[in-house]
N, C-alpha and C positions, 0 to 999 in steps of 0.2 A: 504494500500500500504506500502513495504516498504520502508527502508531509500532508496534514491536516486541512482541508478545505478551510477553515474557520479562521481567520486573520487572528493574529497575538495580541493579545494587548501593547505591546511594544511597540505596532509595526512601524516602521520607520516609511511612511507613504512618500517622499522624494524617492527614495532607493526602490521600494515595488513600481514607480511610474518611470523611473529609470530603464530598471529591467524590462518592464513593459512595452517600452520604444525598442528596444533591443529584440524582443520576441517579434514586435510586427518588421521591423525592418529586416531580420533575419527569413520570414516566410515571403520576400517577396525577390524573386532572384532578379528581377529589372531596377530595383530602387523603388524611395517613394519620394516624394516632396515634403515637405516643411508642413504642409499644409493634408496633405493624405494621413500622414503619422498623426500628428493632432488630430484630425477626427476616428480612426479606428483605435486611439488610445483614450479616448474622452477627456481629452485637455484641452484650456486653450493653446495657440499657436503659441506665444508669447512663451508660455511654458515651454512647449515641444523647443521651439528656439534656444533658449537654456539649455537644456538638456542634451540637445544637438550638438551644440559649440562644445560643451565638456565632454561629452563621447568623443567628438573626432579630435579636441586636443591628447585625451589620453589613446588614441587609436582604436578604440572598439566601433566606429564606424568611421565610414570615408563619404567627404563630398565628393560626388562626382561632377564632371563639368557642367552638366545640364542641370546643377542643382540638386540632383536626388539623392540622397543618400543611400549604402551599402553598408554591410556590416564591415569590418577591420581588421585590419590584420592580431591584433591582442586578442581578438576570438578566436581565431588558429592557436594561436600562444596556447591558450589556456584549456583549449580540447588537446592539444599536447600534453599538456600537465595532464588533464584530465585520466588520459590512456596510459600514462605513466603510472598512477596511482593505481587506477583500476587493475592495471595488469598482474601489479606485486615485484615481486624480485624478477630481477632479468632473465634468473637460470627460466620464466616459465616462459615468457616469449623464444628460448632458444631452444627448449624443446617442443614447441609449437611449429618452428620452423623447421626440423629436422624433422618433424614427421612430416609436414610438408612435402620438403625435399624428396624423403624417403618414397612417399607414396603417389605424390602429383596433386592431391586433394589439397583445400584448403580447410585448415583447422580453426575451430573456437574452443575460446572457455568462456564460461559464464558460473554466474554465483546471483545469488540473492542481491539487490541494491534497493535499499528503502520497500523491501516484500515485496518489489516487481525481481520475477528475472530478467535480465540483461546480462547480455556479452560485453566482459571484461577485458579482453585479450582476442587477438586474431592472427593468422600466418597464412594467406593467399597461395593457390597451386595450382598447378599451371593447366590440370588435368580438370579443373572444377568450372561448369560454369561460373561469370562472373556477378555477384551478388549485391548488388550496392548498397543495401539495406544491411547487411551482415557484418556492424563493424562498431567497437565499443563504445556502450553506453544504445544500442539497442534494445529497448524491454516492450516491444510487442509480438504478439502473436506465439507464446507458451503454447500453444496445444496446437500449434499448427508445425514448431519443429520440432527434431527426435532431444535437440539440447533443452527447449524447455521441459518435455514430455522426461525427460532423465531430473531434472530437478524439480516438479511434480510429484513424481515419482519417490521422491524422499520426504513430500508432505504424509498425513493422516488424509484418510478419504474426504472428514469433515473441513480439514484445511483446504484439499484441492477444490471443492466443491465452493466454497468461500471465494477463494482467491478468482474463479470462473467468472460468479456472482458478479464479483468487482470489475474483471478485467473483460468481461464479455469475450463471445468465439469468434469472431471475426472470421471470415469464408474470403479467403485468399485465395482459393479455387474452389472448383469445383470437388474439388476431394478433398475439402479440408473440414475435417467431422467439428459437428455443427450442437454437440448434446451432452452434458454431462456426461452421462450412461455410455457414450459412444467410445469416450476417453478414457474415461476407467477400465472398460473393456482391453482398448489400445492398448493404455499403462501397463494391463495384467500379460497381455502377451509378450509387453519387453520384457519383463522383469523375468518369466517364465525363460526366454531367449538368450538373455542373460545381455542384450542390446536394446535401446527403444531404435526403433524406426519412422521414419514417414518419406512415403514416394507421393512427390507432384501434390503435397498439402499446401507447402506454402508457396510453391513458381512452379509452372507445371512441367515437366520433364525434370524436373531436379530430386533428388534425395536426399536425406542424409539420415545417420546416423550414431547413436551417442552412448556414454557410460559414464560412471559417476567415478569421480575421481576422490573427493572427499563426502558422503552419504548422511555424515551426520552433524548434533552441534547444531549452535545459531544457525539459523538462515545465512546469514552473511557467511557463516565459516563452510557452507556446504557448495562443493565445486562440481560440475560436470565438464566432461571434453565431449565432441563429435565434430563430425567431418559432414562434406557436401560433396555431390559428385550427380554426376548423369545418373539417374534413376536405371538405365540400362546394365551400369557396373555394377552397383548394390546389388542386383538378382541376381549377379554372376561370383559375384565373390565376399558373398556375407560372412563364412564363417573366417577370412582371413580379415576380412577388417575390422572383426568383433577383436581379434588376438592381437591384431596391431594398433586398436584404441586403446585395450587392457594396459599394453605397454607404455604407451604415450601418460595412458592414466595414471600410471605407478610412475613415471619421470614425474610429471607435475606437482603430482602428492609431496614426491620427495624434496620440490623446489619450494614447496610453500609452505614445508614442514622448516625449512634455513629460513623462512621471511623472520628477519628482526620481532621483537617484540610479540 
């Protein structure tokens, strides 16, 4: 779940109308105007103007010549920071890449972040369709991959069932099971496999597949790996990439078991 709907008694409303310029100017990949930003953030201009000039002095948005605004290079900055933290120690991006390498597929990990799952960590392969959704700090569609369906999988039934509630199913395709009962069902034949799977749930011709690398513990402390690939290789060779996720899963374990602290 995330932070609480319910504003703090604290809130500091320059800083949420800050960030709020930043969210609209960020969803719009052309710019907007001075005058656009102000009315989809319900300020006046005068404000948005302020707000503006301090964004683009400290680099979180850019004028562009026609006047519109972009977001900035210090939002790259700090989605760097961001994938840094999230990742952990370095040994887990390096074995992330080496099963890569190894196998042509592109690898994730993900974990709990604020009780949504999201992918923490990624290593691109050269064999994998190309995903652009699949990359840290992604937390939708849990029951459409094999990586959220693997850390589901470490819920209580009344938890997954909860967290559904919240997070709704979302039909990403045509095959992407649309019902509680349909997933628990799913769930019950990974765990049985000793892999969760899903072919063409969430982009159609694609697969992937996943295993828990850490199962228990906080939310936050429970990790999964899995991999993407053509929906065509999964049917061809499940029983070795359940042996070669095992593995990648016992490297990561072991990298996040050296994380400081």
């Amino acid at each position: 779940m995330r932070e609480s709907a319910v504003p703090p008694s604290d809130l500091v409303g320059s800083v949420a109308r800050a960030l709020k310029v930043l969210e609209v100017v960020g969803e719009s990949p052309t710019g907007l105007t001075t005058k656009q930003i102000a009315r989809r953030c319900d300020i006046t201009v005068a404000a948005a103007y302020r707000m503006l000039r301090t964004l683009a002095h400290t680099g979180y948005v850019l004028r562009r010549e026609d006047g519109g605004y972009m977001l900035g290079l210090a939002v790259a900055d700090r989605f760097r920071e961001l994938v840094v933290a999230m990742r952990g120690p370095a040994e887990v991006g390096e074995v992330l890449r080496a099963a890569a390498v190894e196998t042509g597929y592109s690898h994730y990990m993900a974990t709990f972040v604020s009780g949504r799952v999201a992918i923490t960590a990624a290593a691109e392969g050269p064999r994998s369709p190309y995903l652009e959704d699949l990359v840290p700090g992604f937390d939708d569609g849990a029951h459409a991959t094999a990586l959220g369906k693997t850390l589901l999988a470490t819920l209580e039934s009344r938890q997954r069932i909860n967290y559904l509630k919240e997070q709704g199913m979302r039909a990403f395709t045509q095959a992407t099971l649309r019902s509680p009962s349909a997933l628990e069902a799913d769930i019950a034949a990974g765990l049985r496999r000793g892999m969760q799977v899903e072919i063409g749930q969430f982009k159609p011709g694609v697969a992937c597949a996943g295993v828990s690398v850490i199962g228990t513990g906080e939310l936050h402390q429970r990790y999964v790996v899995a991999l993407a690939l053509p929906a065509a290789d999964l049917m061809k060779q499940a029983p070795q990439l359940r042996s070669q996720l095992s593995q990648t899963a016992q490297g990561l374990a072991k990298a996040l078991a050296n994380a400081p602290g």
